[in-house]
Each structure stands twice: as C-alpha cells, then as structure tokens.
N, C-alpha and C positions, 0 to 999 in steps of 0.2 A: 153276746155275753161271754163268748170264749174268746174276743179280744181284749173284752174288757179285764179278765181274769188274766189275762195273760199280761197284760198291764200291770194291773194290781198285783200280781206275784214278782214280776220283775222290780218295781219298784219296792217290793217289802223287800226280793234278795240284795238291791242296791242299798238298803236301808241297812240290813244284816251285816254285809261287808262294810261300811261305812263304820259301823259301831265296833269292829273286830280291829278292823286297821287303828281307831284311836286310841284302844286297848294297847294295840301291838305298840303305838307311837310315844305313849303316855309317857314321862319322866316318873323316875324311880329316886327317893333321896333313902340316904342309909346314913345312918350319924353312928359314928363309931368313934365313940370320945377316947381323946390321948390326951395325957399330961408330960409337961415340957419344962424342965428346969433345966438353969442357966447356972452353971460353973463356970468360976474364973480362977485361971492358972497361971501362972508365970508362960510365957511363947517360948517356943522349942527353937526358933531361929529368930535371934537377938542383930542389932546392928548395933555395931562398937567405933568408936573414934578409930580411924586408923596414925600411923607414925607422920604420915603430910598433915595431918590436922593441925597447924601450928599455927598461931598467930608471932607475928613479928613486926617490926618498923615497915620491912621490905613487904612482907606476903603477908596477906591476912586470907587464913581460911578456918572453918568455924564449923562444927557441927553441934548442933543442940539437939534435944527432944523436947517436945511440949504435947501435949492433948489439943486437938483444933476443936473447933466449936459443936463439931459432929459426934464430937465423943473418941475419934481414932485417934491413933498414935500417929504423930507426923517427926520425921525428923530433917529437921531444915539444913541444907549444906551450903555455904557461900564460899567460892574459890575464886581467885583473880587470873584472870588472863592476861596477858604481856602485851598490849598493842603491836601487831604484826609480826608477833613471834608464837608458834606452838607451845601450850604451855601444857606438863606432863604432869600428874601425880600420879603415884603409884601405887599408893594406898592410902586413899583419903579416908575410907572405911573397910571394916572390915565385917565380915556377914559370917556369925556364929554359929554352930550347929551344937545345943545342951542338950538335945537328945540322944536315946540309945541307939537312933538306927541313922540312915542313909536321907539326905534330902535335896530333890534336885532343885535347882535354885535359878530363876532370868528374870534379868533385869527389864522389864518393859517398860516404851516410853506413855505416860499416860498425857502428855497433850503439852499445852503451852501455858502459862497460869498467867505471867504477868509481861510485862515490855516485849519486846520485837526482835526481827531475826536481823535490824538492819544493820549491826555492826557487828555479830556473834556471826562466824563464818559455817562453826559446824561445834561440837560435842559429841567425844567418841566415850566408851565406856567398856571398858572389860573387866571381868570377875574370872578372878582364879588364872588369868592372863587370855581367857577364850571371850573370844570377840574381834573385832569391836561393835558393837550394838554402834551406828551413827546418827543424829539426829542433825536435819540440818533446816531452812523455811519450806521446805519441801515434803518433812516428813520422815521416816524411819528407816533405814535399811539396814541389811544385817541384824546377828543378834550375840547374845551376851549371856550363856547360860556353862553352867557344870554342875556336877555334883558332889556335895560337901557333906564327909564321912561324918557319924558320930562324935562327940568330943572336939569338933576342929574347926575351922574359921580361914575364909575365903577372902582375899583382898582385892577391896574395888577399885581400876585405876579411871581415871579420867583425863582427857585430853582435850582441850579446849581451844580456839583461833578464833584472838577477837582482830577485826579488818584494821590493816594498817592504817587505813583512816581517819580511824575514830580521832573527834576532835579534840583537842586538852580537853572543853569544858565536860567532856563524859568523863575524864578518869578520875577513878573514886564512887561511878556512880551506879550503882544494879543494873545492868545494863538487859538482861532476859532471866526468867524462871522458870522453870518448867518440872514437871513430873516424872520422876523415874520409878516406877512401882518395885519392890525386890518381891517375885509371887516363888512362895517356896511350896514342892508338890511332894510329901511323901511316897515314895515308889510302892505298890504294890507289888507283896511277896509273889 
C-alpha cells in the first residue's frame, strides 16, 4: 500500500504542477481602446519644377504631379539624354522646405519601374550639389543627401549617359524609368 500511495501522491503532485504550469502559460488579452483621427495638411517638404525643366524643339523635359492609383503623390520627370554624350541638369527640381525647422533630406533609389538598362549607361543624382547617388543595371552606389534649413529649397541635379549605340529607331522613345524616392527625416532636437 505504501507503494501504491506513493504512486498515487506522485501522480496527484504531477497533476498539481501540470495545472500550475498552464496557469503560468495561459495567454493574457487586455483591450485598451484608442481613437485615431486622420488629418490632412499641406506637406512641409514640397517638390517644385526646377530652371532645366524646359520643354523645347531641342530638349524636352517635363515634370508634372498627379495622384497614382494608390492614392500617393507621384511626380513624374522625363529628361532626354544625348546618344553618347553625358547629359547634365542642374536643376531639374527643386526640394522645398515650408517648415519652421531643419530637414534632412536623400534621395533614394526605389527600383526599376519600366524598360531596361540596355542603352541607359548609368544616372547620377545630387541634391544641394552632395552626391552623386549612382544608379546603374547593377544597382545603387553612393548617395545623395543634405540638409535643407527652414524657408529654403534644395536643387536636384541629374546626370544621365544614354550608349552611343542606341539605334535611330530608339530616339524619341522612353528608353528606362525608375524610382527616385526624395525621404525627408525631421532631425530630433
């Protein structure tokens, strides 16, 4: 009998701790209701045509704004590259700051959107003259950042080489697109 008890008491203290531990293990929910309203403001860092933005016989470059389908702000830029010549703008846009404080500002590249890298040799990119952010079929190096006071506005240049190559039948024709994100970060005081 006093093995049997001895049994029986071990398997009740296994039973015991088993009910303790599922206690200890149990998930806990806690609902602590927030309300979340959505304002909208005018943006504190605006992107403005810059002085290269010119359409003409010779060069056409173009910057618009439109809403994409997402609902964001997109603003589309088309510039012409020279068939085997480096082509420069110096301020094709320019990146505003209508706030009261400091904001640091890089250009990043967000991917490739449409055609290919087979006749685009490379795209360089500086803001404020720091850079060049490079983009080439290979991907990103370097980068493109500074910081644009209060009240003031930062100009983006771009540089582009499309391959001496390229046959007549491309000239005239969108040749690659891709994503240049401008991520503006307010500094912490």
């Amino acid at each position: 009998m006093d093995g049997e008890k001895r049994r029986l008491s071990g398997a009740a203290a296994l039973l015991i701790l088993l009910a303790i531990a599922s206690f200890a293990t149990a998930a806990i929910t806690i609902t602590n209701i927030t309300e979340w309203t959505v304002r909208a403001k005018k943006p504190p860092i605006v992107k403005v045509k810059g002085t290269d933005a010119i359409n003409t016989d010779y060069i056409y470059t173009s910057v618009t704004s439109q809403v994409a389908s997402d609902g964001s702000n997109r603003t589309y830029i088309t510039i012409t590259g020279f068939r085997g010549d480096p082509t420069k703008y110096y301020e094709i846009i320019k990146i505003c700051n209508y706030d009261s404080v400091s904001y640091n500002v890089e250009l990043q590249y967000g991917g490739k959107i449409s055609g290919d890298w087979t006749y685009v040799k490379w795209i360089k990119f500086w803001i404020a003259g720091q850079g060049p952010l490079e983009i080439d079929s290979g991907g990103s190096t370097g980068s493109a950042a500074t910081t644009i006071p209060a009240g003031q506005c930062a100009s983006v240049s771009v540089e582009v080489l499309v391959d001496g190559s390229l046959p007549d039948t491309k000239l005239g024709q969108d040749l690659l697109t891709i994503e240049i994100d401008v991520v503006s970060t307010k500094p912490t005081p």
